[in-house]
C-alpha positions as CSV (number, residue, x, y, z in Angstrom):
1,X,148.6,54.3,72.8
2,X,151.8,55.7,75.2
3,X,151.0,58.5,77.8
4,X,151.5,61.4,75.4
5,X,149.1,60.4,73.3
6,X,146.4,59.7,75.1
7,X,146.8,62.9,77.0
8,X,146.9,64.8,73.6
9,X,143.4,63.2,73.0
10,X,141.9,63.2,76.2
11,X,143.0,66.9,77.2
12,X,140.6,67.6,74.1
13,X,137.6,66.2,75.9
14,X,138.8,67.1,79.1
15,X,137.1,70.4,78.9
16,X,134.1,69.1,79.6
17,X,135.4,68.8,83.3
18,X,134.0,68.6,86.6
19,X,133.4,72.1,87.6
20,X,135.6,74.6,90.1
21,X,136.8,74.4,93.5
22,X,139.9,74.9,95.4
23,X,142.9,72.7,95.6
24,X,146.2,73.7,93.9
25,X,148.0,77.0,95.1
26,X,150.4,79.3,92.9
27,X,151.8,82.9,93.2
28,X,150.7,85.7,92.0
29,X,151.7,86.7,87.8
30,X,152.0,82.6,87.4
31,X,149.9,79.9,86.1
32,X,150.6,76.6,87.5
33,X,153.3,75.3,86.5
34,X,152.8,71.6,84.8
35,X,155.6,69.7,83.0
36,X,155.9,66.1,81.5
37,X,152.8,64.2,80.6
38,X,150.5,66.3,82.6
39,X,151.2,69.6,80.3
40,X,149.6,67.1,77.7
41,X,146.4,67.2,79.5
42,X,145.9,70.5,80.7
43,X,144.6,73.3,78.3
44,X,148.0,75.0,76.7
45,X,147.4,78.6,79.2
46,X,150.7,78.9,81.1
47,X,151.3,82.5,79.7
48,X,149.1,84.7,82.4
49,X,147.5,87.8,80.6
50,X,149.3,91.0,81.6
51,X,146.7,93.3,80.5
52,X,146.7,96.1,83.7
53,X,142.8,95.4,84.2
54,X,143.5,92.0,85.1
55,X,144.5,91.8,89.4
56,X,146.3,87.8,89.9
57,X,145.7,87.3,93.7
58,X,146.4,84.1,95.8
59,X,143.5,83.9,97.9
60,X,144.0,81.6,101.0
61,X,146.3,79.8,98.9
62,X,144.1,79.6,95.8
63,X,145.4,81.6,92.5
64,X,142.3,84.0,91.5
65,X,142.1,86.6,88.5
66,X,140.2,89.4,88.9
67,X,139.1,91.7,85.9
68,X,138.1,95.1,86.5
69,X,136.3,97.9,84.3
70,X,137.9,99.9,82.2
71,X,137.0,103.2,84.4
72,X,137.5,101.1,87.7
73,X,140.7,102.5,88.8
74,X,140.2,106.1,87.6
75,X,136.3,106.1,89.3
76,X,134.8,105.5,92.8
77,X,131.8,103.3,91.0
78,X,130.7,100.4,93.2
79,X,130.4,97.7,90.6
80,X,128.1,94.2,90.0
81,X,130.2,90.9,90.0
82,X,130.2,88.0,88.3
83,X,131.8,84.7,88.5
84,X,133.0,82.7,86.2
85,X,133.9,78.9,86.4
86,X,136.2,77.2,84.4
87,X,136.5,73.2,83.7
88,X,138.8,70.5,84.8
89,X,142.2,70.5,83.8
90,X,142.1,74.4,83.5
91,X,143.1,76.8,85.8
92,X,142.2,80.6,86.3
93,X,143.8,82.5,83.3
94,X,141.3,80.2,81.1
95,X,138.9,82.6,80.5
96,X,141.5,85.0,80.0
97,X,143.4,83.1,77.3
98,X,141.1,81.1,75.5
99,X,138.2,83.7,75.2
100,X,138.1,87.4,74.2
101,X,136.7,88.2,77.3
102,X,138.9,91.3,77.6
103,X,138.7,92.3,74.5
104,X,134.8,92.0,74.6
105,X,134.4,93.8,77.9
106,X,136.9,96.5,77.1
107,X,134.6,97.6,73.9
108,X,131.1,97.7,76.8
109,X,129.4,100.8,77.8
110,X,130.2,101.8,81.3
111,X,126.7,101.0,82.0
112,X,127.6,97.7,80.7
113,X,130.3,96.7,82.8
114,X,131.1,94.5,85.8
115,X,133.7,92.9,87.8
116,X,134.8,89.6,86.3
117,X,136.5,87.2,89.6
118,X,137.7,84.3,87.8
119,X,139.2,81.6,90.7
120,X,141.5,78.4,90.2
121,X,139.6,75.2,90.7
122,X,142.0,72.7,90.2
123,X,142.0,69.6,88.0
124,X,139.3,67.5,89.4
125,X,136.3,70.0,90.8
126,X,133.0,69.4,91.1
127,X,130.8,72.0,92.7
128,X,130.8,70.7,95.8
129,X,133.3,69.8,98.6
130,X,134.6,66.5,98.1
131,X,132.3,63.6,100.0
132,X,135.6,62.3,101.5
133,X,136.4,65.8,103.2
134,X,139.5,66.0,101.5
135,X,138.7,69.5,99.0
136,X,136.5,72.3,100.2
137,X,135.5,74.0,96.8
138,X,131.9,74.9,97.7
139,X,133.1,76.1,101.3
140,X,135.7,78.4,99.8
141,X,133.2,79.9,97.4
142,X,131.0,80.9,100.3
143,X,132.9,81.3,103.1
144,X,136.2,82.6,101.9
145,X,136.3,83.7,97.7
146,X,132.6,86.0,97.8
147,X,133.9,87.9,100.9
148,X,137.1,88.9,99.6
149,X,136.1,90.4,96.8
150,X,133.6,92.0,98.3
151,X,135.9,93.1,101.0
152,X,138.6,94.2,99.0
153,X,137.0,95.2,95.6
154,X,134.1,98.5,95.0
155,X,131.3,95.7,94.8
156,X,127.5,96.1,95.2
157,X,127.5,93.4,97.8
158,X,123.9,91.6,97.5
159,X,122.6,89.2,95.6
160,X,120.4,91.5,93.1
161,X,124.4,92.6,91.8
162,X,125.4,89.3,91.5
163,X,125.9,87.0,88.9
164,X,128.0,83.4,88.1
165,X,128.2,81.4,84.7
166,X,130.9,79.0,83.5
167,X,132.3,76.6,80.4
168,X,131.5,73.0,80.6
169,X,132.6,71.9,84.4
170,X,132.6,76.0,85.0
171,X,128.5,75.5,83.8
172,X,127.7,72.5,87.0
173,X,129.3,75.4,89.3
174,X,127.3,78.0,88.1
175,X,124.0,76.6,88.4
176,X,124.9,73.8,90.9
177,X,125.8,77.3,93.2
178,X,123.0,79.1,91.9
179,X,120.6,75.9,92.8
180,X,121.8,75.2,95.9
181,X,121.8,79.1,97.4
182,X,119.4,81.3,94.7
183,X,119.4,84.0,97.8
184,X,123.0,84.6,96.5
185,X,122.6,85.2,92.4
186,X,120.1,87.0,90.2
187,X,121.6,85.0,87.0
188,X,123.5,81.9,86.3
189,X,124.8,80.7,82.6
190,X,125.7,77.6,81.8
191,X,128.0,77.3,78.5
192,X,128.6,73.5,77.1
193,X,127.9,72.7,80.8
194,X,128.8,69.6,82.5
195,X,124.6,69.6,84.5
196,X,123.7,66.3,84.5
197,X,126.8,64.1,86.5
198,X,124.1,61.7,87.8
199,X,124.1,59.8,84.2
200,X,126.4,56.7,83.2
201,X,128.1,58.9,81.0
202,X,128.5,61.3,83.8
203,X,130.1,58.5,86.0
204,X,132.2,57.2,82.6
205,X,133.4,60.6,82.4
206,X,134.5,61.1,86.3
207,X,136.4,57.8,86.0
208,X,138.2,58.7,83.3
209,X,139.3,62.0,85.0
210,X,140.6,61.0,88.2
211,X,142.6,57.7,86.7
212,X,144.3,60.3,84.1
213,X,144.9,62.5,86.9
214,X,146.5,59.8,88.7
215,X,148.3,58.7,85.7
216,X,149.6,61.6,84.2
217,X,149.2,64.1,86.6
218,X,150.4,62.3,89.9
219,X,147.7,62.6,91.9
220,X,146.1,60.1,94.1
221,X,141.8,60.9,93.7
222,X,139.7,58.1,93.5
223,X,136.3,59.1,91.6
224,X,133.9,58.1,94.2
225,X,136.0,60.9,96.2
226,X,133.8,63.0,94.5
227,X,130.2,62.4,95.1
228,X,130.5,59.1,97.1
229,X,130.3,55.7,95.6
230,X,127.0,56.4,93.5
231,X,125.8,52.0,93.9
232,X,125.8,52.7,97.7
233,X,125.1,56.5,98.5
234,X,123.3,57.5,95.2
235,X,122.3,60.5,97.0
236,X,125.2,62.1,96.8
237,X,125.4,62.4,92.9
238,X,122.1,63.8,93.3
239,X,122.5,66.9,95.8
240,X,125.8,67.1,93.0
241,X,123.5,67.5,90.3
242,X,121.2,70.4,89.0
243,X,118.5,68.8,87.6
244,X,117.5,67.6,90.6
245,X,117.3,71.5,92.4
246,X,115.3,72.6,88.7
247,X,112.8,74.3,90.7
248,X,115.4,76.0,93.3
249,X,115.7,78.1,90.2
250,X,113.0,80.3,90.0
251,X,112.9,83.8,89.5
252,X,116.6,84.1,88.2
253,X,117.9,84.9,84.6
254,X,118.9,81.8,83.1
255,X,120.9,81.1,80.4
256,X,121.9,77.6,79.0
257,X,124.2,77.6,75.5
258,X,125.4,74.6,73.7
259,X,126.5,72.8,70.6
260,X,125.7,69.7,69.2
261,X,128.9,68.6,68.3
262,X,128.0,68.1,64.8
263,X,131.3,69.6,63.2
264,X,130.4,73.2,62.1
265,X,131.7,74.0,58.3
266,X,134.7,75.9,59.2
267,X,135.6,72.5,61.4
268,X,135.2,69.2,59.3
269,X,137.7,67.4,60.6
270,X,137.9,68.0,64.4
271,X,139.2,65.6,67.3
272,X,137.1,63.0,68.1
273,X,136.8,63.5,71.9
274,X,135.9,67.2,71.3
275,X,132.9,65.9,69.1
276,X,132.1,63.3,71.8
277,X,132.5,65.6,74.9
278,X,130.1,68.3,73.5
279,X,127.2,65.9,72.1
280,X,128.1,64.5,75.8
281,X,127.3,68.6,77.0
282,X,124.5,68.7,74.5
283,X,122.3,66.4,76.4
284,X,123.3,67.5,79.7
285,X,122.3,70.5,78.7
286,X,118.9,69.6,77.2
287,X,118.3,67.5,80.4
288,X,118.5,70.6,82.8
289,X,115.8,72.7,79.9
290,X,113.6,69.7,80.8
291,X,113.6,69.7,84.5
292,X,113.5,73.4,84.1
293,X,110.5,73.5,82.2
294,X,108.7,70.7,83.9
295,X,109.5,72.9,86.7
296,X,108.2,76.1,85.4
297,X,111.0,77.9,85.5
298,X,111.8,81.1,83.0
299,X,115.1,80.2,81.2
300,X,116.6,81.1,77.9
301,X,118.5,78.4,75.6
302,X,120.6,78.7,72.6
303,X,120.8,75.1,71.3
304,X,123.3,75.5,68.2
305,X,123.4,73.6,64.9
306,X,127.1,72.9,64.8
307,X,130.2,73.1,67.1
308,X,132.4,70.7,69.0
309,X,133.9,71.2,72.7
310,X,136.3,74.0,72.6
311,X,136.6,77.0,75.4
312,X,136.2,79.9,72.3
313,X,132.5,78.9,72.1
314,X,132.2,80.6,75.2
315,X,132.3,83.7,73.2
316,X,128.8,83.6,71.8
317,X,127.9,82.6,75.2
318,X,129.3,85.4,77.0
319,X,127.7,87.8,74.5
320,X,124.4,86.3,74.8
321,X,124.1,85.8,78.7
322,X,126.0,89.2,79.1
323,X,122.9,91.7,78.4
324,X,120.5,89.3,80.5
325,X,122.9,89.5,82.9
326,X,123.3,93.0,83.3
327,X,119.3,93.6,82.7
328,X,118.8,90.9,85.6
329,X,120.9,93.5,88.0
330,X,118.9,95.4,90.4
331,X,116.1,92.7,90.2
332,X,114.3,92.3,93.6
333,X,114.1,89.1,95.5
334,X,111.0,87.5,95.8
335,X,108.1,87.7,98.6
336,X,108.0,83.7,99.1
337,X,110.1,81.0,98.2
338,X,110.4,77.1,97.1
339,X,113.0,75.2,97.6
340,X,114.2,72.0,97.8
341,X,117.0,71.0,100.7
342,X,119.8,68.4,100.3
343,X,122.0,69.0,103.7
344,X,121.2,67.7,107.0
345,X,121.1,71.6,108.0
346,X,120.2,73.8,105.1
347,X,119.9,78.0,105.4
348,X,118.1,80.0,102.7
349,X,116.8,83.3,102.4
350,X,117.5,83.9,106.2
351,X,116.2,80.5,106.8
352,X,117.6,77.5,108.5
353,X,116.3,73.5,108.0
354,X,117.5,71.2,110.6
355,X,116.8,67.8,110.1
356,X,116.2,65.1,112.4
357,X,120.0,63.1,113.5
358,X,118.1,60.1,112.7
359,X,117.4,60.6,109.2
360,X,119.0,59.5,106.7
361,X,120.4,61.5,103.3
362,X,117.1,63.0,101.7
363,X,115.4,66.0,99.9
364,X,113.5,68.2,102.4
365,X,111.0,70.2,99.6
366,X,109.6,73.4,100.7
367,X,106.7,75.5,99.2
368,X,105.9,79.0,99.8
369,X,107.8,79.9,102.1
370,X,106.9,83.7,103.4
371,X,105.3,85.5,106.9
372,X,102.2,83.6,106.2
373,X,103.8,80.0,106.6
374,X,105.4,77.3,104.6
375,X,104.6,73.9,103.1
376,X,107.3,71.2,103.7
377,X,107.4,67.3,102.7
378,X,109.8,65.1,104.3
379,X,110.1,62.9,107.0
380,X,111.9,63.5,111.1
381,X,111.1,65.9,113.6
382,X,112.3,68.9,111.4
383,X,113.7,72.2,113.1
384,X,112.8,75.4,111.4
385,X,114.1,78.9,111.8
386,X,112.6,81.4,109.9
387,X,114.1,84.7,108.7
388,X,113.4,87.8,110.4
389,X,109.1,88.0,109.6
390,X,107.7,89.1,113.1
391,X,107.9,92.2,115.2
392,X,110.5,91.4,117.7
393,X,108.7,89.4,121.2
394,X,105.6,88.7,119.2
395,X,103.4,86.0,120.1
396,X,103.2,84.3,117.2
397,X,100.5,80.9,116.2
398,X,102.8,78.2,114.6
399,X,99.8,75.9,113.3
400,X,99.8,72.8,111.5
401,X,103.1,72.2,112.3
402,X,102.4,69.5,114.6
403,X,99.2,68.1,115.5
404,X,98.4,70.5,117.7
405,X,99.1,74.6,117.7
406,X,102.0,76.0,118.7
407,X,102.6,79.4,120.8
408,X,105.9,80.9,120.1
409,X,107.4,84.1,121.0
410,X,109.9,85.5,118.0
411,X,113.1,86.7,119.4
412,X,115.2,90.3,119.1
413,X,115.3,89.7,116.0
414,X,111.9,88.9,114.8
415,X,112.4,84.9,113.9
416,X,110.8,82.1,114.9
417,X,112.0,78.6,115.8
418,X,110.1,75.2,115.1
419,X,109.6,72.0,115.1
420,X,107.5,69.8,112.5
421,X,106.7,66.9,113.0
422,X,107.1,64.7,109.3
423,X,106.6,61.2,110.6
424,X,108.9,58.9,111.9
425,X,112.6,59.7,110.3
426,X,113.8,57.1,107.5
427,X,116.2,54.8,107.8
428,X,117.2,54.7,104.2
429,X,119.0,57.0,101.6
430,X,117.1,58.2,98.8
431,X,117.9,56.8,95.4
432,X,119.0,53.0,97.0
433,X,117.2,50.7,95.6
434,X,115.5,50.0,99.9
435,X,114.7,53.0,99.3
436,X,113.0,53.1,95.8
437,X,110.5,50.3,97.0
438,X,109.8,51.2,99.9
439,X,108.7,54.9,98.2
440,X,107.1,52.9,96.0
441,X,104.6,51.4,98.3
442,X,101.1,52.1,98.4
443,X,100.7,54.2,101.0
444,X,102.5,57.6,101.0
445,X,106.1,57.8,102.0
446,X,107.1,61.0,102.6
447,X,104.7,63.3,105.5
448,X,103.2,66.8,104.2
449,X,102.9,70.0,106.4
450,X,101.2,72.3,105.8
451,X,102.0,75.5,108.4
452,X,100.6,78.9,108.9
453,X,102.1,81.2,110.9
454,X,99.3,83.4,112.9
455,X,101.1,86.9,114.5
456,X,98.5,87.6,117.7
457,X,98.1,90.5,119.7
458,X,99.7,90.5,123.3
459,X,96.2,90.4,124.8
460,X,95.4,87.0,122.7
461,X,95.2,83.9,123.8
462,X,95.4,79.9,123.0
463,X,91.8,80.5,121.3
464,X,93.2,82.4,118.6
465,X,95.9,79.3,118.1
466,X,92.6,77.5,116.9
467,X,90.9,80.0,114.3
């Protein structure tokens, strides 16, 4: 099979991509510009919409679309946002092109509408910033895409008006994001979404993008680039991966939509890679309802009967995640939290996890987090900061933290700072095969806290520490 070929077949199953970051850079008005075997590859969307809703900025070098309301430029109505992912080998007139997103939004009440930021991610995203420090996608997200818009655009800037969903690759961002920092989003849709990397298919599948990148494309990724070589730092697919932060989910609108790829009626003969790349969705997809529902979590699913892996599906998506969206805005955040940290220095809900230098990559889980105290399971000395909970100078009772009580002041700003002591730190990363027997053991591997937090009067003493 000669280049061409092989690009016509594989840029069919490419959409099932490896979710959205920041790499390539192009002017405004313009898609990137691909030519000889690569334009094989890459979805056929090098003709930029010119409807006058649609803004094409380069932000910090990245090409991003932004779609406004009908009535946005004739109002002074500060508007909910939502973001929305594409996969690999597409770019950020996608959604734009492939979808009737602007014909379906155009047609919405006013009550119904939103801001629509739709950014670049490159050919080979993931979710997160590369594990060899060469591409920043999560950083940019955070630290540079969310404040521009929110800077530059009539925006309702807090989480309760915020949204993100995405196609295939575009479906790990959303709810890898919405995982990994739920103080940021009130809903997160996942359509055909690329949610369960840490699977041999998964691995097959990011293989077989970077060496047709390389190939085709010219670049010069190797796929443990991505997540880290998974037989030696397993851990690394796994803070990449949603089903592993199920629980981090809790109390937003969720929304996961797929087909089987089972060719639909209309469809009998499709291309082989888009049958194999949605069945390979499919159970991505049904994986992450699992984890969700062993984890309690509220979701919604529309599991479909038929359909292979093109980027029009998203339009039942976007029509079904679109009214939970807009009936999740507004919703308040809640009074305590769980959550389950994957960085070495994790901040949440106006929380920061530190974790001891000499530990090695692992989960920190936390439970009910809130004024009264928190539950946490790990191992280290492990420094907590909590969000703003006390009058400022209080004397407050940290107890159960360590094996004795401690008396801690808050600061101006009414936080508290730490330490718990888990046990001795652990020398080995979670998910090696050390590791897995040594978890395995008979006696318990990971240390459990459990800490209250006791506010006392400026007249009380050490005594109270005890109660």
């Amino acid at each position: 099979m000669n280049c061409v070929n092989r690009a016509n077949d594989v840029r069919r199953m490419i959409a099932a991509g490896v979710a959205v970051g920041v790499v390539w850079a192009a002017p405004p008005l313009r898609a990137e510009t691909v030519t000889g075997p690569c334009a094989e590859l890459t979805d056929p969307n090098n003709a930029p919409s010119t409807d006058p809703r649609v803004d094409h900025l380069t932000i910090d070098g990245t090409p991003v679309n932004v779609l406004v309301p009908p009535n946005y430029r004739r109002g002074s109505r500060h508007y909910p946002v939502v973001y929305l992912f594409h996969g690999a080998f597409s770019d950020e007139d996608s959604f734009s092109t492939q979808t009737d997103l602007l014909a379906y939004t155009a047609g919405l009440d006013e009550a119904q509408q939103a801001l629509v930021v739709m950014p670049a991610g490159g050919y080979l995203p993931i979710g997160l910033d590369y594990a060899d420090g060469t591409q920043h996608q999560e950083t940019f997200v955070f630290g540079t895409l969310i404040p521009f818009v929110e800077a530059n655009y009539r925006t309702r800037p807090e989480r309760a008006h915020r949204a993100i969903a995405g196609f295939s690759a575009g479906g790990l961002d959303a709810m890898l994001y919405a995982a990994r920092h739920p103080d940021m989003f009130v809903a997160a849709g996942s359509f055909s979404g690329f949610v369960d990397p840490f699977t041999s298919v998964g691995m097959q599948v990011a293989q077989l993008f970077a060496a047709d990148d390389v190939q085709l494309c010219g670049g010069s990724v190797d796929w443990t680039s991505f997540w880290g070589d998974p037989a030696v730092h397993p851990f690394g697919w796994e803070r990449g991966d949603p089903t592993y932060f199920a629980a981090n989910l809790r109390g937003l609108a969720l929304y996961l939509g797929s087909d089987n790829g089972v060719p639909c009626p209309d469809n009998p003969n499709p291309d082989p890679f888009l049958v194999f790349a949605e069945q390979t969705v499919y159970g991505m997809s049904q994986a992450l309802d699992q984890a969700l529902t062993e984890s309690g979590v509220a979701h919604v699913t529309d599991f479909r009967a038929c359909g292979v892996h093109e980027f029009s599906n998203s339009n039942h998506d976007l029509r079904r995640f679109w009214p939970m969206m807009i009936s999740a805005f507004g919703r308040s955040a809640p009074g305590q939290f769980s959550y389950r940290a994957a960085d070495a220095v994790q901040s949440v809900w106006g929380w920061t996890f530190t974790a001891d230098p000499a530990r090695a990559p692992e989960f920190l889980d936390l439970e009910d987090a809130s004024r009264s105290g928190v539950k946490l399971t790990g191992s280290g000395t492990e420094r907590i900061l909590t969000a703003p909970l006390f009058p400022p100078q209080r004397l407050v009772a940290v107890v159960g933290a360590q094996s004795f009580p401690q008396l801690i002041r808050a600061d101006a700003e009414g936080t508290v700072s730490f330490a718990a002591d888990l046990g001795p730190a652990h020398s080995l990363e979670e998910g090696t095969p050390a590791e897995v027997a040594a978890s395995g053991g008979p006696s318990p591997y990971f240390v459990t806290r459990e800490v209250r937090f006791v506010p006392l009067a400026s007249s009380e003493g050490s005594d109270e520490m005890c109660n």
